[in-house]
GUDOPA-767671 format. One record per residue: residue in three letters; x, y, z of N, C-alpha, C in turn; residue number from 1. Coordinates in steps of 0.05 Angstrom, whole numbers, plus 5000, padded with zeros to 4 digits. Example, Ala and Ser with C-alpha at 12.3 -4.5 7.8 and 13.67 -1.06 7.14 Angstrom:
// GUDOPA-767671
{node 'ala'; {5264; 4886; 5156}; {5246; 4910; 5156}; {5264; 4934; 5156}; 1} {node 'ser'; {5257; 4955; 5142}; {5273; 4979; 5143}; {5258; 5001; 5157}; 2} 
//
This chain:
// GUDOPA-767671
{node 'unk'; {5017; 4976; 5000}; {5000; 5000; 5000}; {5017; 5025; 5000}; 1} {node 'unk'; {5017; 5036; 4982}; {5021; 5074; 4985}; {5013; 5090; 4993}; 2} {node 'unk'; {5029; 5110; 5020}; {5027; 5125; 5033}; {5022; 5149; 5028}; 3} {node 'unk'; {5005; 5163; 5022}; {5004; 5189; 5023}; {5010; 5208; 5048}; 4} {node 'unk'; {5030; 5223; 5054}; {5036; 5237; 5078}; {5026; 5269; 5078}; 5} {node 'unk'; {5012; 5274; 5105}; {5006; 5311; 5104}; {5027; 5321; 5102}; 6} {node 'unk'; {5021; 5353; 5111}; {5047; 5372; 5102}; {5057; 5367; 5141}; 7} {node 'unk'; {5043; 5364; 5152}; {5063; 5349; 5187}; {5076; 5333; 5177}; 8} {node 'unk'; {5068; 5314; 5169}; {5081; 5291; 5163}; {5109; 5292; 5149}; 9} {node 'unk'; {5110; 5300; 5127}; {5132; 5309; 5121}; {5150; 5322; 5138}; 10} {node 'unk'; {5143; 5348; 5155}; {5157; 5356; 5171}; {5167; 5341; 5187}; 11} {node 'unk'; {5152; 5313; 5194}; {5176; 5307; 5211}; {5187; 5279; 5198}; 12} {node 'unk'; {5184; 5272; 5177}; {5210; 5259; 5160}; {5227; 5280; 5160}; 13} {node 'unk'; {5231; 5312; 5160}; {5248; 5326; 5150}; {5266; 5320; 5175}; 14} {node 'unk'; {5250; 5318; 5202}; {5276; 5322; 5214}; {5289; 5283; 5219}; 15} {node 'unk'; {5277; 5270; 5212}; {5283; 5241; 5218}; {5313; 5247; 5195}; 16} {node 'unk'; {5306; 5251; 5174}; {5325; 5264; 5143}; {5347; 5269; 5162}; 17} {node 'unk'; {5348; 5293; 5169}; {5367; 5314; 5189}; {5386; 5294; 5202}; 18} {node 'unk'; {5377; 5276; 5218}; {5387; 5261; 5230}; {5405; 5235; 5220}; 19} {node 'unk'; {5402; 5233; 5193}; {5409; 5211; 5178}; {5442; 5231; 5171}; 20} {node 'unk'; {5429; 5255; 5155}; {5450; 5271; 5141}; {5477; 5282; 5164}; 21} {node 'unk'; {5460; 5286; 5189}; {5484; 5294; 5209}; {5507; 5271; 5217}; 22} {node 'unk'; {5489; 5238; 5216}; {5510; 5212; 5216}; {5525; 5214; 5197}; 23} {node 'unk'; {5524; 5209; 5170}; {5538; 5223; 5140}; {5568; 5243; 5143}; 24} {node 'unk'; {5554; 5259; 5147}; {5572; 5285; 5153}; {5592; 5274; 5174}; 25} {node 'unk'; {5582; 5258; 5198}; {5598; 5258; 5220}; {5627; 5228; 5205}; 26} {node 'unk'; {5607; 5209; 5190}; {5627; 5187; 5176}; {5644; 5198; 5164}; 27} {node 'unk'; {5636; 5209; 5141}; {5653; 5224; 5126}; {5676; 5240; 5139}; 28} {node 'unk'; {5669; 5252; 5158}; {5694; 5268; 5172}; {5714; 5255; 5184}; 29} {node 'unk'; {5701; 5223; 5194}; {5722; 5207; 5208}; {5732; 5196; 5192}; 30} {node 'unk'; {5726; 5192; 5170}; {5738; 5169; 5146}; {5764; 5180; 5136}; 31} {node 'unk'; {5788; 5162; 5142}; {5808; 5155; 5130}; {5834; 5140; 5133}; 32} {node 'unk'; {5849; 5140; 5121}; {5875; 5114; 5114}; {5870; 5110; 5153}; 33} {node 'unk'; {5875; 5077; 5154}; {5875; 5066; 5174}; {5852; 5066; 5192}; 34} {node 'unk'; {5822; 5077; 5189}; {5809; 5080; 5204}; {5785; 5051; 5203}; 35} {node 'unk'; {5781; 5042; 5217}; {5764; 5015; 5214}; {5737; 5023; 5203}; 36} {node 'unk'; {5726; 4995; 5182}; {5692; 5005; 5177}; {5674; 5005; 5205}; 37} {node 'unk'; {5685; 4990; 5222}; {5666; 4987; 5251}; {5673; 5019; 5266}; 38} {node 'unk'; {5691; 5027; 5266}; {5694; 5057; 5281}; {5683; 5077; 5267}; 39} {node 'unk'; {5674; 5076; 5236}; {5662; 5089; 5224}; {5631; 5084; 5233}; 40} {node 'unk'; {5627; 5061; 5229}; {5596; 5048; 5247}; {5589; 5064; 5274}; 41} {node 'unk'; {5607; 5059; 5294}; {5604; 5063; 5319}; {5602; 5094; 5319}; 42} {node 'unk'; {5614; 5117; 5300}; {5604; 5144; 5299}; {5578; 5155; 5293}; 43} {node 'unk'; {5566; 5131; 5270}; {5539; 5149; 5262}; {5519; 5126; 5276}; 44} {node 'unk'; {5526; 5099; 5294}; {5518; 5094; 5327}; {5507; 5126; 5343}; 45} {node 'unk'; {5530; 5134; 5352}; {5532; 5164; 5374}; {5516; 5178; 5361}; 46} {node 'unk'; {5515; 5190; 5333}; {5501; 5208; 5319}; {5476; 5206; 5318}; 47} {node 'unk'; {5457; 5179; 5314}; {5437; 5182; 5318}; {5421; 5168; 5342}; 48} {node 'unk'; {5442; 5154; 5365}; {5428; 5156; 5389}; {5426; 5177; 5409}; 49} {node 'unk'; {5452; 5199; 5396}; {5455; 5226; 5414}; {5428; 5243; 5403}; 50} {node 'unk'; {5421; 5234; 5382}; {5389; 5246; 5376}; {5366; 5249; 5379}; 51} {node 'unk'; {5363; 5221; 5394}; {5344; 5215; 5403}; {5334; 5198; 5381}; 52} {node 'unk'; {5345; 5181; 5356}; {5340; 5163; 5335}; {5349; 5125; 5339}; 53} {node 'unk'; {5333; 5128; 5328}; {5343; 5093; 5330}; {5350; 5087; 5303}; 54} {node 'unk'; {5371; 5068; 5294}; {5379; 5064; 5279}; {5365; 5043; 5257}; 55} {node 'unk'; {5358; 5050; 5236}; {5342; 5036; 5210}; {5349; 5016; 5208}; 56} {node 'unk'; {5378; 5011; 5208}; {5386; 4982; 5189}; {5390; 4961; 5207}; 57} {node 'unk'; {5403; 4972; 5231}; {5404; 4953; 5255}; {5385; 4926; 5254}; 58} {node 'unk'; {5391; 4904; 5249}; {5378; 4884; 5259}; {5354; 4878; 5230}; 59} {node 'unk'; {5350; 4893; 5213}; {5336; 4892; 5195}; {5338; 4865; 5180}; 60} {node 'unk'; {5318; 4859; 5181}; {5319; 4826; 5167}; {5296; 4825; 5129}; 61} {node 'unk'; {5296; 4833; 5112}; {5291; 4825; 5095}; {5284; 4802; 5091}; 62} {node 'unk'; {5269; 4790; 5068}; {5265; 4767; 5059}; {5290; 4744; 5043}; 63} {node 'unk'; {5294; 4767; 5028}; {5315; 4753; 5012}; {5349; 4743; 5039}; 64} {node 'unk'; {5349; 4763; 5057}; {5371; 4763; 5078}; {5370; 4738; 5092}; 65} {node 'unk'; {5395; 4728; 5095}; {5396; 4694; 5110}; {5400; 4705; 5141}; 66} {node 'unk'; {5405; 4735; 5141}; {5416; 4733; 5181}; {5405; 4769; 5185}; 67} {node 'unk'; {5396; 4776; 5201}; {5390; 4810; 5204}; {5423; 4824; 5209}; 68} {node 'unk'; {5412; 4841; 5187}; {5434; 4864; 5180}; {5452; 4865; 5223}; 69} {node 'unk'; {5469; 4874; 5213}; {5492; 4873; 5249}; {5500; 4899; 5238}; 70} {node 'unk'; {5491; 4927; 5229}; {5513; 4944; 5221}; {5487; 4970; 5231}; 71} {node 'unk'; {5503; 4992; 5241}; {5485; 5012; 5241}; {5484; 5029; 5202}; 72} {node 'unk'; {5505; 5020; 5199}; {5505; 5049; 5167}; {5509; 5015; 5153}; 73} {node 'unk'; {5516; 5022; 5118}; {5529; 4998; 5107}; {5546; 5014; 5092}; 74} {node 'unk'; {5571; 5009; 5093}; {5601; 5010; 5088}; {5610; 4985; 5057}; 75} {node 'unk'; {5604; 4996; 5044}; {5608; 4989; 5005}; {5640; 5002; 5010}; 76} {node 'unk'; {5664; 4979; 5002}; {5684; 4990; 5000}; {5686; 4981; 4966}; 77} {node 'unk'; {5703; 5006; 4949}; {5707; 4991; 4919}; {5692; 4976; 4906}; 78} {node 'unk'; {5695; 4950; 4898}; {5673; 4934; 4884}; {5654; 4938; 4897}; 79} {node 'unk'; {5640; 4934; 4922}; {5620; 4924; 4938}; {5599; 4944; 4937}; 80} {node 'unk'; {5579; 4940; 4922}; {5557; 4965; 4906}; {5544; 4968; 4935}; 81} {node 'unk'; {5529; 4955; 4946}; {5524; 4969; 4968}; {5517; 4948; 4994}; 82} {node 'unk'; {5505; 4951; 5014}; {5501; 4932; 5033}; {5523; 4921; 5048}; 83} {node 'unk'; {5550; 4926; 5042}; {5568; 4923; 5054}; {5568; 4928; 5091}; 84} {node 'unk'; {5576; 4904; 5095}; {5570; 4894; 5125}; {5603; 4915; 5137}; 85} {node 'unk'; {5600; 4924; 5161}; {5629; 4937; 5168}; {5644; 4930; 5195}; 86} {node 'unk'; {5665; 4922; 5180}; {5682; 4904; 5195}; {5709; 4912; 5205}; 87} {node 'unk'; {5727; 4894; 5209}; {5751; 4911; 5214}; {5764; 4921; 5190}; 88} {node 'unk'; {5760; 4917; 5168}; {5786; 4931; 5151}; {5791; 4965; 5153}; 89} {node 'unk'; {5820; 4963; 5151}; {5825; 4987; 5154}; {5822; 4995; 5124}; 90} {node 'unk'; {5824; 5026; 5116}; {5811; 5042; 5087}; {5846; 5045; 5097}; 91} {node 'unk'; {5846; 5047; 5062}; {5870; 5049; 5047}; {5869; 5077; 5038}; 92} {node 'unk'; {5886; 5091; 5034}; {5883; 5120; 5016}; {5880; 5099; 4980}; 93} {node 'unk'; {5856; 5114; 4979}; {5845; 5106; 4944}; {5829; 5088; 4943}; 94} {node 'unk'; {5816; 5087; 4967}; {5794; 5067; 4966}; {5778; 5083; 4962}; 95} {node 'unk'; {5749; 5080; 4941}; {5720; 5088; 4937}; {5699; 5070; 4960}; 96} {node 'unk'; {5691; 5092; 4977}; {5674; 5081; 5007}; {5645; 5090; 4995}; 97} {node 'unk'; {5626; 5070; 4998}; {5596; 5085; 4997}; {5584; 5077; 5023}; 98} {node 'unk'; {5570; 5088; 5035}; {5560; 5098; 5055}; {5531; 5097; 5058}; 99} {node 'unk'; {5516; 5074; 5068}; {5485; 5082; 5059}; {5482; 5081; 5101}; 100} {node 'unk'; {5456; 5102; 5104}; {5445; 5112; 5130}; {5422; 5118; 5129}; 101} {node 'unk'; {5414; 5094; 5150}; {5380; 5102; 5158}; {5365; 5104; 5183}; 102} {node 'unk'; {5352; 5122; 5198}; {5346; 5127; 5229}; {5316; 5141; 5223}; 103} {node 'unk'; {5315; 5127; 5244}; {5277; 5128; 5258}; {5273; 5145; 5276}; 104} {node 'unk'; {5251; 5166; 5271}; {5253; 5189; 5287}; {5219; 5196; 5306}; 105} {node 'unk'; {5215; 5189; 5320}; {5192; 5197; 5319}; {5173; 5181; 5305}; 106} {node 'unk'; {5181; 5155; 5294}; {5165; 5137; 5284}; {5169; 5140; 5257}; 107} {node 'unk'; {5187; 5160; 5257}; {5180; 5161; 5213}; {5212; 5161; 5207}; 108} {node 'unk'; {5218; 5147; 5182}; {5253; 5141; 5175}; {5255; 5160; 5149}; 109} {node 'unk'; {5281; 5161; 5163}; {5296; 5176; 5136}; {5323; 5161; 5129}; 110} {node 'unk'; {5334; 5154; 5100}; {5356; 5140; 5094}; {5368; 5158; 5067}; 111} {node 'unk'; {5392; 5162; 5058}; {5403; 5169; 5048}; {5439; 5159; 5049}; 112} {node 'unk'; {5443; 5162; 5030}; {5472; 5149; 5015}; {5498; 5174; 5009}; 113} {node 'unk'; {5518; 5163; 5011}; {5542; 5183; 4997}; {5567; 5163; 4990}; 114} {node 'unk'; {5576; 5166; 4979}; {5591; 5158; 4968}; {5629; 5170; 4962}; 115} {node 'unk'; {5655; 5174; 4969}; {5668; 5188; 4968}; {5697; 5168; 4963}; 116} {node 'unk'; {5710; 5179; 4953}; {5746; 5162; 4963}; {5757; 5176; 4992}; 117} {node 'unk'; {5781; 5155; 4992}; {5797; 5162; 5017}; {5815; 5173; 5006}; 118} {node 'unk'; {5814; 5199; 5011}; {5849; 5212; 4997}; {5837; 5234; 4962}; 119} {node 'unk'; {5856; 5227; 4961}; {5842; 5254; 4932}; {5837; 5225; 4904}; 120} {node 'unk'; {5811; 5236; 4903}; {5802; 5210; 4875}; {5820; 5214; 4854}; 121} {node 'unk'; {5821; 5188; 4845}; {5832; 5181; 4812}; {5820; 5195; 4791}; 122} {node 'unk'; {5822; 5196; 4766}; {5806; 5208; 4744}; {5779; 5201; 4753}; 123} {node 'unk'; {5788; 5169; 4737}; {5759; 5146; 4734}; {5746; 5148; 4760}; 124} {node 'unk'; {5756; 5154; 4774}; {5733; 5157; 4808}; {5719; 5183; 4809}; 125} {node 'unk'; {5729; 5203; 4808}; {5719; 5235; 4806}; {5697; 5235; 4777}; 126} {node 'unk'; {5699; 5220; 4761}; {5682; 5213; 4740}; {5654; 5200; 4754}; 127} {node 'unk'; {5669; 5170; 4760}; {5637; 5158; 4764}; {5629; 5174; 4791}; 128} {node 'unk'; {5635; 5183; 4809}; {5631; 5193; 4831}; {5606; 5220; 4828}; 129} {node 'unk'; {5622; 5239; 4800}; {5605; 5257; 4789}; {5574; 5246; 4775}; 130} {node 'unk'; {5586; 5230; 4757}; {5560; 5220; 4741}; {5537; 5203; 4765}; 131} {node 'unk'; {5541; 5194; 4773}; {5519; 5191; 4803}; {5505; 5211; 4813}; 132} {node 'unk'; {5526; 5224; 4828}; {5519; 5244; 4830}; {5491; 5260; 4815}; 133} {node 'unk'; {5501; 5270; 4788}; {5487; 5272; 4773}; {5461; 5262; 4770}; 134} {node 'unk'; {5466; 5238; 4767}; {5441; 5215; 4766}; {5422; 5222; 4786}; 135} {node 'unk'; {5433; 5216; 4806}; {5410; 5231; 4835}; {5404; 5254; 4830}; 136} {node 'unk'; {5413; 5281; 4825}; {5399; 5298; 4820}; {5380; 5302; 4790}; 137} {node 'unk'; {5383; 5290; 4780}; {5367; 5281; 4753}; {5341; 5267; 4760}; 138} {node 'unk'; {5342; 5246; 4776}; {5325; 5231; 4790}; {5304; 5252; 4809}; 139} {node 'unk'; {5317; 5259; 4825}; {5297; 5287; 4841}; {5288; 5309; 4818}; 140} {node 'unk'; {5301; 5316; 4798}; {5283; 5339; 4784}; {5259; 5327; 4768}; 141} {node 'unk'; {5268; 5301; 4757}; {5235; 5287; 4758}; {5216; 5283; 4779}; 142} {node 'unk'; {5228; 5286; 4797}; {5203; 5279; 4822}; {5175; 5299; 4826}; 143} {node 'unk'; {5166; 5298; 4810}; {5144; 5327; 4812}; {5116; 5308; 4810}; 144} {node 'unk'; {5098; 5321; 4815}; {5066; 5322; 4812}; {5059; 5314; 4780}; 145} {node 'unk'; {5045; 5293; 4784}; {5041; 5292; 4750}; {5060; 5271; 4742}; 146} {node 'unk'; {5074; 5269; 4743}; {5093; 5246; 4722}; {5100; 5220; 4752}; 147} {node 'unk'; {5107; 5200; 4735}; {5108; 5173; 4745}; {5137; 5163; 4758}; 148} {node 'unk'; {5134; 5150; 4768}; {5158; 5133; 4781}; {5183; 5130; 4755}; 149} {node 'unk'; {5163; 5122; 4730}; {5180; 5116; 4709}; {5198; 5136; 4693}; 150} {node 'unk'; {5191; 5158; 4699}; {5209; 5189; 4695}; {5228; 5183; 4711}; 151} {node 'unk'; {5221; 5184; 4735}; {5253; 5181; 4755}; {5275; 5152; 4734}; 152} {node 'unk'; {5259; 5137; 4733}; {5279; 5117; 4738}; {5286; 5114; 4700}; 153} {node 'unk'; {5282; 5127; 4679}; {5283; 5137; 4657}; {5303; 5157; 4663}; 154} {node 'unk'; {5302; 5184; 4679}; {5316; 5202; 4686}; {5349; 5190; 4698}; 155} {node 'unk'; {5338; 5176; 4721}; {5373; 5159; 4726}; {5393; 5142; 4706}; 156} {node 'unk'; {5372; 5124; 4699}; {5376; 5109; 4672}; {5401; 5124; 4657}; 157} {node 'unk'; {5392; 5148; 4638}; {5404; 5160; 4618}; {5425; 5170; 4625}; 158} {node 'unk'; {5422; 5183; 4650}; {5460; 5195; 4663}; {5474; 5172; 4664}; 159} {node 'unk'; {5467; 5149; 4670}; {5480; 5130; 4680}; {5492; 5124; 4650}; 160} {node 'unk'; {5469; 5107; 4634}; {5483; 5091; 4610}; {5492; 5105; 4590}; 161} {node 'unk'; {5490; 5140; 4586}; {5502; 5156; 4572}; {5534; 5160; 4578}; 162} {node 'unk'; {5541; 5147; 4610}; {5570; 5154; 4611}; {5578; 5125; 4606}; 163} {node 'unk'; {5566; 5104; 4604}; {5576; 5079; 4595}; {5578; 5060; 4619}; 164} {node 'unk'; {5573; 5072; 4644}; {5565; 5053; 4672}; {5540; 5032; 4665}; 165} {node 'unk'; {5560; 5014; 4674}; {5532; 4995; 4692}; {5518; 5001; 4720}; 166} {node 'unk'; {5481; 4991; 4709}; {5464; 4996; 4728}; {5458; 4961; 4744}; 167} {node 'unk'; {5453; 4967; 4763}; {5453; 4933; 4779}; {5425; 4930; 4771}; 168} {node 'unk'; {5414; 4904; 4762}; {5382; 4904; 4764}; {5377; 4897; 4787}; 169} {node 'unk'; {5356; 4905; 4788}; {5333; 4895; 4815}; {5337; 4901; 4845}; 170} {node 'unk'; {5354; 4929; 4841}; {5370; 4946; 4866}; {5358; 4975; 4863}; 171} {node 'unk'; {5345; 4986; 4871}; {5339; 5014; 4864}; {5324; 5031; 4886}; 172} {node 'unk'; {5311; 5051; 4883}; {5298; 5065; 4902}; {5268; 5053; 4908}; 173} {node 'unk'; {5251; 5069; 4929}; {5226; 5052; 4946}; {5213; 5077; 4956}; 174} {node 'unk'; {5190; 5074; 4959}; {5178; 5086; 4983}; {5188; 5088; 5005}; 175} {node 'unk'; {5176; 5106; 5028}; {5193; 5109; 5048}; {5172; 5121; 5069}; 176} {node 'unk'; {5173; 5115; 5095}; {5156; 5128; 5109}; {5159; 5117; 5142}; 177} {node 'unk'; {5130; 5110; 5146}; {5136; 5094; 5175}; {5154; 5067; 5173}; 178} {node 'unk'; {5161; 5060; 5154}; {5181; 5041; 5143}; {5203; 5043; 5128}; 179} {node 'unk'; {5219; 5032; 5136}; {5241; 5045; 5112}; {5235; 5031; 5080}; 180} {node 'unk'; {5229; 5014; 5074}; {5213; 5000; 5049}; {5188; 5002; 5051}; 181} {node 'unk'; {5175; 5018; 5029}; {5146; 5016; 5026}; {5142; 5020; 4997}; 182} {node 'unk'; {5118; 5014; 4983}; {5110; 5013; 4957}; {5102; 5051; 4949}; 183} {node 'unk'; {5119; 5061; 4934}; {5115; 5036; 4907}; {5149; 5031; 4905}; 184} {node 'unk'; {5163; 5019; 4885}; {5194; 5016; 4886}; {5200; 5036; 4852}; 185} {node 'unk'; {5217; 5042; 4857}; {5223; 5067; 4841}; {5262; 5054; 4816}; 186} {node 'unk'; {5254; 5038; 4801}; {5283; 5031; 4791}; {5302; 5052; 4781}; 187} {node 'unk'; {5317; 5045; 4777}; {5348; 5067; 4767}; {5346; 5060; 4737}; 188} {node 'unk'; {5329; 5046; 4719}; {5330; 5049; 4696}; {5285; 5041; 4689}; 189} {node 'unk'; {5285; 5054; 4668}; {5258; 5057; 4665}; {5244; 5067; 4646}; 190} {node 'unk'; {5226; 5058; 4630}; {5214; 5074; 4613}; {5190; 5110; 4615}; 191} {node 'unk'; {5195; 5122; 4609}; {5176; 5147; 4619}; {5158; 5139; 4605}; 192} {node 'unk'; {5140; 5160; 4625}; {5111; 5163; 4626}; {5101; 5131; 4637}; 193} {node 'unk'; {5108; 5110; 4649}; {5092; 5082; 4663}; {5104; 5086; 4694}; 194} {node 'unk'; {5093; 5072; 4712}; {5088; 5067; 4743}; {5077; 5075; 4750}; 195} {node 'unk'; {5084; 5075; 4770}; {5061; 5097; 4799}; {5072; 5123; 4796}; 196} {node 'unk'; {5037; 5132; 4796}; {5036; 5167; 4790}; {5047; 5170; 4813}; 197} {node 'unk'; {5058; 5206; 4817}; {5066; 5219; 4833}; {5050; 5245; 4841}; 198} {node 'unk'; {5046; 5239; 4865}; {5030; 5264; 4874}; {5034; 5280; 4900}; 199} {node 'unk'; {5032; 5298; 4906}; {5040; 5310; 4932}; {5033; 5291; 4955}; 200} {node 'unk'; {5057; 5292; 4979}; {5046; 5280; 4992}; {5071; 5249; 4998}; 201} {node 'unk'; {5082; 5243; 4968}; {5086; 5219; 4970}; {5111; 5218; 4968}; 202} {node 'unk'; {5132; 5200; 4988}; {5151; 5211; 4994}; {5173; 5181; 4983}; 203} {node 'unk'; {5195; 5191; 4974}; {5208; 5173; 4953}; {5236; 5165; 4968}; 204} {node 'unk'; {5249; 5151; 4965}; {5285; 5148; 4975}; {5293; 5140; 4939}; 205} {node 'unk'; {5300; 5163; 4932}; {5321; 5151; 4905}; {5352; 5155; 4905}; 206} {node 'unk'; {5358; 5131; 4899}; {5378; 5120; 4906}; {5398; 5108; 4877}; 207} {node 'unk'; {5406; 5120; 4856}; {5423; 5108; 4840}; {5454; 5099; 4855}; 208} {node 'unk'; {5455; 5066; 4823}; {5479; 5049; 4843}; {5481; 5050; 4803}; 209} {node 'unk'; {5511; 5064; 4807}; {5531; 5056; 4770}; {5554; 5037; 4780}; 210} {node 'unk'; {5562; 5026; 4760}; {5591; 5005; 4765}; {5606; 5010; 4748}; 211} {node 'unk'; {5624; 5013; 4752}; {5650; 5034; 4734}; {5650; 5018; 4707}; 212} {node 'unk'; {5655; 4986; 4707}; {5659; 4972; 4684}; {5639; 4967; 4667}; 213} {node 'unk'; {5622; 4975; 4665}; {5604; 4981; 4647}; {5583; 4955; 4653}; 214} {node 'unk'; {5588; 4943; 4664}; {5566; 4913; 4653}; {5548; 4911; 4682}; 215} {node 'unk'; {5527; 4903; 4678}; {5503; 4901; 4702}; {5518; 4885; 4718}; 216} {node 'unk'; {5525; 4852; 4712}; {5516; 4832; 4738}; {5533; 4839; 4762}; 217} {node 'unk'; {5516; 4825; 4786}; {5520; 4829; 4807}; {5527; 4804; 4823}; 218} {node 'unk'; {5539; 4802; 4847}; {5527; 4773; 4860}; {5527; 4781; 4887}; 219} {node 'unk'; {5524; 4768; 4902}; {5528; 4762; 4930}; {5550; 4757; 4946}; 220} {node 'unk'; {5559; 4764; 4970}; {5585; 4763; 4981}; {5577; 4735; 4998}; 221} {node 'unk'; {5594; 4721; 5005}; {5585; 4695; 5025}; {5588; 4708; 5051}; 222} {node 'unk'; {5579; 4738; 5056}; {5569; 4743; 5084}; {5529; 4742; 5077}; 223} {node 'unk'; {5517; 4746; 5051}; {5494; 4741; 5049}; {5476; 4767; 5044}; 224} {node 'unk'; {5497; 4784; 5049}; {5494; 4814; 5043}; {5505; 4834; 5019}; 225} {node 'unk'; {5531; 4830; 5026}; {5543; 4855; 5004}; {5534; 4849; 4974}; 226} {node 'unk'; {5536; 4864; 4953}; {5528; 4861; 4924}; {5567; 4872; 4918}; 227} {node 'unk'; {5565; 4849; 4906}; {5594; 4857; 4886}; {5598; 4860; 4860}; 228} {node 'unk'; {5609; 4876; 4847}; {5612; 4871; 4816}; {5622; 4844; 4810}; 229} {node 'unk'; {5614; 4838; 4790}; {5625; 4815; 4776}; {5647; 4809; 4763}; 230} {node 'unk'; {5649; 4830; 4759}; {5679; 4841; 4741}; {5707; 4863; 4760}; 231} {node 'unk'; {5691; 4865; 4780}; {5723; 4872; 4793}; {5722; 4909; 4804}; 232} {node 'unk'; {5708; 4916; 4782}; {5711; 4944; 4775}; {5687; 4954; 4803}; 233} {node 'unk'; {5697; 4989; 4798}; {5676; 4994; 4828}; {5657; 5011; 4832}; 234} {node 'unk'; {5643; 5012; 4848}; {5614; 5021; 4846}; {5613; 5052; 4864}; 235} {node 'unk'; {5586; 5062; 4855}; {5583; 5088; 4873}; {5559; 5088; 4880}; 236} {node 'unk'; {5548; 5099; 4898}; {5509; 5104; 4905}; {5512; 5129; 4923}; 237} {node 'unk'; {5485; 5136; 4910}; {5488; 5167; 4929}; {5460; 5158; 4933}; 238} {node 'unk'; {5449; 5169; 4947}; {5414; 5168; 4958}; {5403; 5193; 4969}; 239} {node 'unk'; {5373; 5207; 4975}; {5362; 5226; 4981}; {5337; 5216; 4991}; 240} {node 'unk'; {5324; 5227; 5005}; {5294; 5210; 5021}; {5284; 5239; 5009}; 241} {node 'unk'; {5265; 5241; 4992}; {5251; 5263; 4972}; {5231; 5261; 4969}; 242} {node 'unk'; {5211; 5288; 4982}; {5181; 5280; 4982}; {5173; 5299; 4962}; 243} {node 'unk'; {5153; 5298; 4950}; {5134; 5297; 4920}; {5120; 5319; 4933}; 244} {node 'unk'; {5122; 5348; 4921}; {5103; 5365; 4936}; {5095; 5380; 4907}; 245} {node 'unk'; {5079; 5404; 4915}; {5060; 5413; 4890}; {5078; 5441; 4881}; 246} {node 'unk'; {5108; 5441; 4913}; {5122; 5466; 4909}; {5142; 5459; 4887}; 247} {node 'unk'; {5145; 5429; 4890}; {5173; 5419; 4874}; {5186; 5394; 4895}; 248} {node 'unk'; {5205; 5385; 4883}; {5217; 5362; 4905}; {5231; 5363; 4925}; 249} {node 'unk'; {5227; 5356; 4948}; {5240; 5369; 4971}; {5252; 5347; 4983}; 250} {node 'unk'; {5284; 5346; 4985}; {5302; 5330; 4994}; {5300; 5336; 5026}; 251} {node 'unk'; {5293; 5311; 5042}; {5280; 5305; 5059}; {5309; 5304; 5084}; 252} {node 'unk'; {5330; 5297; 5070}; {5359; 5280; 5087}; {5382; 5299; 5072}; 253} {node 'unk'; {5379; 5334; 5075}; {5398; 5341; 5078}; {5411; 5361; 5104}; 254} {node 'unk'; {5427; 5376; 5113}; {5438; 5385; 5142}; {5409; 5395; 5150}; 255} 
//
């Protein structure tokens, strides 16, 4: 079922958002050469229990998942597109880190993604890093009143396969609300004008995932979680929790 949310309602995803984006900010600041994925964990831990938030992914069990998520953020190092479980490795200068974060505020979640290197990016990294980028904001300027799910994911689509990245199938953005998954699901590639209409009210997590080597497949890590390229090459995801208003799209998970 799809949620339609009031204009309260939104307000307070905005600040559940807030809360996601201040963990983000706080990872990012601690991230680098030698620092563990679990000490990066254990910061946006403090960040959103010093909030008064409980953490989204914590313990989250899925269908497809053989064990509930053990991670407060998920820590994608290089290949590992996203869901990456965080452990001890230490980050290398020139590693590509993605970063996905989600916290419960008041009963309503906000999640959002970033994506960055350790140290100053390579060409090919400051590229795919940009074109994501991109992609996500492409994705939100479709988000309006009137047009469908399938604009967004038509909109990501084209940044993506115009720079020659691969898109993962069957990984993409969702509804979002008193749940962190809710209908309708929103893909990173798509035909316009088909899915679920968009109308004020209705509040989106889009989330593009490119893979540097151009080719889709994906698999599974034998922790039952991570998504890896198949080919070696490495991934980026940026994310926004973006609600559908009549003013324009309003990114729900920024400071």
């Amino acid at each position: 079922m799809v949620e339609i949310k009031t204009n309260g309602e939104l307000d307070a995803m905005r600040e559940a958002g807030r809360v996601v984006a201040r963990a983000l900010g706080a990872v990012r600041e601690a991230a680098g050469p030698g620092v563990t994925l679990l000490a990066l964990d254990e910061v946006a831990r403090e960040v959103i229990h010093g909030s008064g938030a409980k953490p989204a992914f914590l313990d989250y069990l899925p269908s497809w998942a053989p064990v509930p998520y053990p991670g407060v953020v998920c820590t994608s190092v290089n290949d590992a597109i996203v869901h990456g479980i965080p452990d001890g490795y230490r980050l290398r200068d020139g590693d590509l880190l993605s970063v996905d974060c989600g916290a419960i505020l008041d009963g309503w979640t906000g999640d959002a993604a970033i994506s960055f290197t350790i140290g100053r990016p390579e060409p090919a990294d400051r590229r795919l890093l940009d074109t994501t980028r991109q992609a996500l904001e492409a994705g939100i300027a479709a988000a309006v009143p009137g047009a469908r799910t399938g604009d967004i994911a038509h909109a990501v689509g084209r940044v993506g396969r115009s720079a020659g990245y691969g898109i993962p199938h069957g990984f993409g953005g969702h509804g979002i609300g008193r749940r962190m998954h809710e209908d309708p699901e929103v893909p990173n590639e798509g035909r316009p004008g088909r899915g679920f209409p968009l109308r004020h009210g209705l509040v989106l997590a889009i989330e593009p995932m490119l893979l540097a080597g151009g080719a889709d497949p994906w698999y599974t890590a034998p922790d039952g979680w991570t998504l890896r390229t198949c080919d070696g090459s490495r991934a980026a995801h940026f994310e926004h929790t973006v609600a559908i208003t009549d003013e324009g799209p309003r990114v729900l998970t920024l400071p």
